[in-house]
C-alpha positions as CSV (number, residue, x, y, z in Angstrom):
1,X,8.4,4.2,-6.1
2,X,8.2,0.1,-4.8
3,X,5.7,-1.4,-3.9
4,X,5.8,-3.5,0.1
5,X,9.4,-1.4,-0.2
6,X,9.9,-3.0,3.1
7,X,9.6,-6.7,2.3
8,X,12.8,-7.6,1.1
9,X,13.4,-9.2,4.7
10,X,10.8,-11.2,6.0
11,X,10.7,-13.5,9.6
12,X,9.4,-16.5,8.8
13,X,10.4,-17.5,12.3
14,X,8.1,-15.1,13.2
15,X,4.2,-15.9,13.9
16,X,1.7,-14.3,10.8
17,X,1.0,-11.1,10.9
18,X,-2.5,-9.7,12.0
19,X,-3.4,-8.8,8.3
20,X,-4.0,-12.2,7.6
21,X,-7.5,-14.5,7.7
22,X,-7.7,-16.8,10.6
23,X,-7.4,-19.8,8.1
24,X,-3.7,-18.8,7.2
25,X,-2.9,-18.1,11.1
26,X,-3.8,-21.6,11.6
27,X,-1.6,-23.4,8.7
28,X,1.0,-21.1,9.0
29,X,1.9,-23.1,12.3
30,X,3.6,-25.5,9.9
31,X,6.9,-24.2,9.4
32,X,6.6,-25.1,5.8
33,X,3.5,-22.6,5.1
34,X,5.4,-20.0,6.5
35,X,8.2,-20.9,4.1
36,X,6.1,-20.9,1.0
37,X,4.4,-17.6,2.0
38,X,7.8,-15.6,2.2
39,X,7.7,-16.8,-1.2
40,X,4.7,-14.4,-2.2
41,X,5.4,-11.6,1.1
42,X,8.5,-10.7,-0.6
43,X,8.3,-8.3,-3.4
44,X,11.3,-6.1,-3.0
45,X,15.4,-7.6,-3.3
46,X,16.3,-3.7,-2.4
47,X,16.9,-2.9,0.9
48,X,16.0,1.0,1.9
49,X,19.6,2.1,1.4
50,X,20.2,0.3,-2.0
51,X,16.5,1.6,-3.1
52,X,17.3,4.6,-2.2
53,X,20.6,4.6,-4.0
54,X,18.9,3.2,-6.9
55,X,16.6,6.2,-7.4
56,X,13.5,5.3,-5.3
57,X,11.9,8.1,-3.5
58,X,8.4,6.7,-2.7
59,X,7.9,4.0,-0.4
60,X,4.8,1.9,0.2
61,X,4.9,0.9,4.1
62,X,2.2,-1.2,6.1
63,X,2.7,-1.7,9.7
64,X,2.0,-3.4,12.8
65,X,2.3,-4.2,16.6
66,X,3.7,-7.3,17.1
67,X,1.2,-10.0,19.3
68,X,2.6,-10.6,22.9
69,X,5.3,-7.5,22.5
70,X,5.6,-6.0,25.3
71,X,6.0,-2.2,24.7
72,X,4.4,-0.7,21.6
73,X,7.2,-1.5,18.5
74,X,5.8,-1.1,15.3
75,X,6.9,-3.6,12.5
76,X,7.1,-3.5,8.5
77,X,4.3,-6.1,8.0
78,X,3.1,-8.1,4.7
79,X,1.6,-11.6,5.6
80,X,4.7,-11.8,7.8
81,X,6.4,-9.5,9.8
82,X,9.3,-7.2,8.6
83,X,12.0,-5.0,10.3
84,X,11.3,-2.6,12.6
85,X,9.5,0.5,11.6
86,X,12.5,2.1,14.0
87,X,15.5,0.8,11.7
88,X,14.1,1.4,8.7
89,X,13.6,5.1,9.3
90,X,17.2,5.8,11.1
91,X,18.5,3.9,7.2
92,X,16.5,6.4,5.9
93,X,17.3,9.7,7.4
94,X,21.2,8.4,7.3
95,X,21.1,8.3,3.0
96,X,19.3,12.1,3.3
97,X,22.4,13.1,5.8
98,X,24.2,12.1,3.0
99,X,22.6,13.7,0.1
100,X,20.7,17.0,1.6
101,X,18.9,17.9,-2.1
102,X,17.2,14.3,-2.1
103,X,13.6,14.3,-1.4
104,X,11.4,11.2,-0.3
105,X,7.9,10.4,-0.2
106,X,6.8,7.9,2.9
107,X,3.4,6.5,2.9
108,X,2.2,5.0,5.7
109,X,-1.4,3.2,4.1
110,X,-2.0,0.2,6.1
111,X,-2.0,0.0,10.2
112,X,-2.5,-3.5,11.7
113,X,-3.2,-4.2,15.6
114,X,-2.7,-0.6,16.4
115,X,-5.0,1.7,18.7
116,X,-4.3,4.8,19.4
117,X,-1.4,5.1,21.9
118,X,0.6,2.6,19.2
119,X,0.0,5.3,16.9
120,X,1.6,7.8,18.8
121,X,4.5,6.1,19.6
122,X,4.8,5.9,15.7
123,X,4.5,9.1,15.0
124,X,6.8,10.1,17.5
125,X,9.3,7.8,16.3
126,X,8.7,9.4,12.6
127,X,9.4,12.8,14.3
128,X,13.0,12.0,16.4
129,X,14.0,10.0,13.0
130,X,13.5,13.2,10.9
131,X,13.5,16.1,12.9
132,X,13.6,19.8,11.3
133,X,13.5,17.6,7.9
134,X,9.9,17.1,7.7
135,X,7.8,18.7,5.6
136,X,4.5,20.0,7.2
137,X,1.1,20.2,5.2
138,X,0.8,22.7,2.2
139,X,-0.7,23.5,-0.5
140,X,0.7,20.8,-3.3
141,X,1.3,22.6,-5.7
142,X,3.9,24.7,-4.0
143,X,5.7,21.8,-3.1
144,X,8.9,21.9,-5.7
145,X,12.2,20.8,-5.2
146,X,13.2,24.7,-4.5
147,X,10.6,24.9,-2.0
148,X,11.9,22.1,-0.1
149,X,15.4,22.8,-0.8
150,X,14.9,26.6,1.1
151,X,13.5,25.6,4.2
152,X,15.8,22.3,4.6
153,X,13.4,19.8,4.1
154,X,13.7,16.5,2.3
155,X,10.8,14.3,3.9
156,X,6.9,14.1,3.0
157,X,5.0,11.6,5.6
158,X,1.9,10.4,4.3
159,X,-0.7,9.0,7.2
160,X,-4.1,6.8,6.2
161,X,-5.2,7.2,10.0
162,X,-7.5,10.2,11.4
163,X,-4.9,11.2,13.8
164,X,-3.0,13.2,11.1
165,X,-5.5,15.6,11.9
166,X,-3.1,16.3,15.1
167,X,0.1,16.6,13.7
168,X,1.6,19.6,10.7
169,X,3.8,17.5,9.9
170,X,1.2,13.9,8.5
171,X,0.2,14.4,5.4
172,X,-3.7,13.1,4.8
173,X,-3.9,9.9,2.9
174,X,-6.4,11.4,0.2
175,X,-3.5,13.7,-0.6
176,X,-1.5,10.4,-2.0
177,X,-4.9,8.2,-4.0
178,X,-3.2,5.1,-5.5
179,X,-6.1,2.8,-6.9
180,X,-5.0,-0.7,-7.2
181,X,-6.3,-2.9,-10.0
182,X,-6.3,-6.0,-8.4
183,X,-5.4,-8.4,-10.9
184,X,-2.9,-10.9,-12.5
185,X,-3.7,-9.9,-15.7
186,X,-1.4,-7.7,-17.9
187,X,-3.3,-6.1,-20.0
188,X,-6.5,-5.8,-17.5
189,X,-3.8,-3.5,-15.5
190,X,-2.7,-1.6,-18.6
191,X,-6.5,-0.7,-19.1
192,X,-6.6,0.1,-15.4
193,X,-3.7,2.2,-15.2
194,X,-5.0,4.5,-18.7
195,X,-8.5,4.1,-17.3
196,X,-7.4,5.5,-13.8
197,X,-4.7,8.2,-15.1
198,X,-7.8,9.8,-17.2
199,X,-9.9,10.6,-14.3
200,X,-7.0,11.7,-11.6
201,X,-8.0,14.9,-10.0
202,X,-5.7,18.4,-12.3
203,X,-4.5,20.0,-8.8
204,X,-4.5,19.2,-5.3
205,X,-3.1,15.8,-4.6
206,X,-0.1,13.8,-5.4
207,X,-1.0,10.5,-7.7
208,X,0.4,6.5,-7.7
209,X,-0.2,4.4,-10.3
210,X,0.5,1.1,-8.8
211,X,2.3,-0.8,-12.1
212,X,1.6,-3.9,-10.0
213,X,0.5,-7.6,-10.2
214,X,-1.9,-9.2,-7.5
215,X,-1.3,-12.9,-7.4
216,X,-5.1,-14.7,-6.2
217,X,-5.4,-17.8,-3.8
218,X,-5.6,-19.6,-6.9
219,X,-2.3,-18.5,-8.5
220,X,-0.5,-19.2,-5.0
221,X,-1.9,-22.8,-5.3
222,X,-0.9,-23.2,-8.8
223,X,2.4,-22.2,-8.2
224,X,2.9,-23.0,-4.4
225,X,6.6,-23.1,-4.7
226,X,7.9,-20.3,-7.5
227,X,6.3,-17.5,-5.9
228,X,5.4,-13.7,-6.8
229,X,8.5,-13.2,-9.0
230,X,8.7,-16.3,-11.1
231,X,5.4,-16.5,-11.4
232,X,4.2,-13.1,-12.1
233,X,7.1,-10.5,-12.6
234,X,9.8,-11.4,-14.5
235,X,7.5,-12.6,-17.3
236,X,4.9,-9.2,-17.6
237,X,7.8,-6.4,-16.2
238,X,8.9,-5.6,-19.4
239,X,4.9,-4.8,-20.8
240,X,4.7,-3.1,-17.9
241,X,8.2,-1.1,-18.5
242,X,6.8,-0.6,-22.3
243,X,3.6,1.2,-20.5
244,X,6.1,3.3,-18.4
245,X,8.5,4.2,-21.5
246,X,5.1,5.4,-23.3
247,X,3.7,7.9,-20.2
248,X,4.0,11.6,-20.4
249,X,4.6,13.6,-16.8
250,X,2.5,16.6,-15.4
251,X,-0.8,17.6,-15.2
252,X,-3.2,14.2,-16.1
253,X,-0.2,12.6,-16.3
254,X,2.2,10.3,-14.4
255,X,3.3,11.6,-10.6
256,X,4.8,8.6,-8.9
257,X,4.7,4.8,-10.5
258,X,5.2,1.8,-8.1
259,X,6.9,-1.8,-9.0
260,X,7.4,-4.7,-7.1
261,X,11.4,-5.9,-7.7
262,X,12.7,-2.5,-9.1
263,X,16.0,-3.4,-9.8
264,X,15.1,-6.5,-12.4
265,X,14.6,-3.7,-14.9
266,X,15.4,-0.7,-15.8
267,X,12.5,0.9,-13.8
268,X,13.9,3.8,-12.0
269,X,16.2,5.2,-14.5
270,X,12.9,4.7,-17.0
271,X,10.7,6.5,-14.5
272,X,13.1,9.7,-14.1
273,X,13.9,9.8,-17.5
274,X,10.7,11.0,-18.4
275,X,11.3,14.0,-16.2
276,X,13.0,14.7,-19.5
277,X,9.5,15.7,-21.4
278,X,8.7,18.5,-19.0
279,X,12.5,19.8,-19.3
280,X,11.5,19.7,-23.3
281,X,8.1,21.3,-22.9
282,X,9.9,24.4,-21.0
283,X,12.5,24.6,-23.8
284,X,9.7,24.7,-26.8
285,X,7.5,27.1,-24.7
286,X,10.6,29.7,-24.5
């Protein structure tokens, strides 16, 4: 999975989004703020199609309506605003046209300026992108690759917002728990990530560990000008790749691990590999 998959394009033309503190609205009027915050906004190079391509198949998406739009578009957001929630989904659903065995995970966790009829335009864009490829609520354990492979469907939509409730086809957000750390720390997330793998529920949910690095108001000042990835990723990815190399898959486990920049290491290929254990595990227990 990546983490903000959608920030690899940001507008910094663009005013600040509504997830931001009134403070930042204000300086961000300077055309110079704006610059420097695309520099800690952007945490993906990938766009959807070369994530996908990559071996991605969870994405991390927080939205928004757009102040003074007329209509109700909903945007990729993070600090600024992103694509549209529109073309992203159409780049999407074109890659699973392509490969019909693929299977993606979308998780809709953060909803900015929206009330309820933004939502529904949403959702409804959601259903026209995917169609008969949607997967409706079940049971998660019967979810397997075969099981979405016989009825023709390759898309899970995950929805942090109580109108899920009205559609088969949202998933419940407490279906998808992804606890965050919260730190730019290394080896504070490392304890977090064991810590929080320990005490993930055995059945019933799918399960993020969010191998991610949260820069503070602090670290931006220090390092106005370098931004997220020189200041933060390319020096602690490969501890973090170390941690993924070490995990085991399955039951208390790992189920899907997030990273901002995915292709700067070997992350995906790492991630899948370990698909490899379980593949062992069914061999010794035959």
């Amino acid at each position: 999975g990546s983490h903000d998959s959608f920030s690899y394009w940001v507008d910094e033309k663009s005013p600040v989004g509504p997830d931001q503190a009134t403070a930042i609205k204000r300086l961000a009027r300077i055309s110079l703020v704006r610059r420097i915050m695309k520099k800690w906004s952007v945490t993906q190079n990938l766009t959807f199609k070369e994530q996908l391509e990559g071996g991605i198949r969870y994405f991390d998406l927080r939205v928004s309506s757009k102040p003074g739009d007329i209509g109700q578009e909903i945007y990729f957001i993070h600090g600024l605003f992103g694509i549209k929630v529109w073309d992203g989904l159409k780049e999407m659903n074109s890659f699973l046209e392509q490969h019909p065995k693929e299977v993606i995970f979308l998780d809709f966790n953060h909803f900015y300026a929206m009330d309820d009829s933004h939502h529904h335009f949403l959702i409804n864009r959601i259903r026209s992108a995917f169609e008969s490829k949607l997967c409706c609520v079940e049971c998660v354990e019967y979810v397997t690759l075969l099981y979405m492979w016989e009825k023709k469907q390759q898309v899970l939509i995950f929805y942090h917002h109580p109108l899920y409730q009205e559609y088969p086809f949202l998933w419940p957000g407490n279906k998808m728990p992804a606890p965050w750390a919260n730190t730019t720390n290394v080896h504070q997330l490392l304890q977090f990530l064991e810590t929080t793998l320990g005490e993930r529920s055995r059945y019933g949910t799918f399960y993020v560990s969010q191998a991610i690095l949260t820069p503070r108001v602090k670290t931006i000042v220090r390092h106005l000008i370098r931004g997220l990835k020189n200041t933060l990723v390319h020096r602690n990815l490969p501890m973090i790749l170390n941690w993924v190399k070490a995990q085991k898959p399955g039951v208390m486990g790992v189920n899907i691990i997030t990273s901002d920049f995915v292709e700067l290491v070997d992350f995906a290929a790492t991630v899948i590999a370990l698909n490899d254990l379980l593949l062992e595990e069914d061999d010794s227990a035959t």
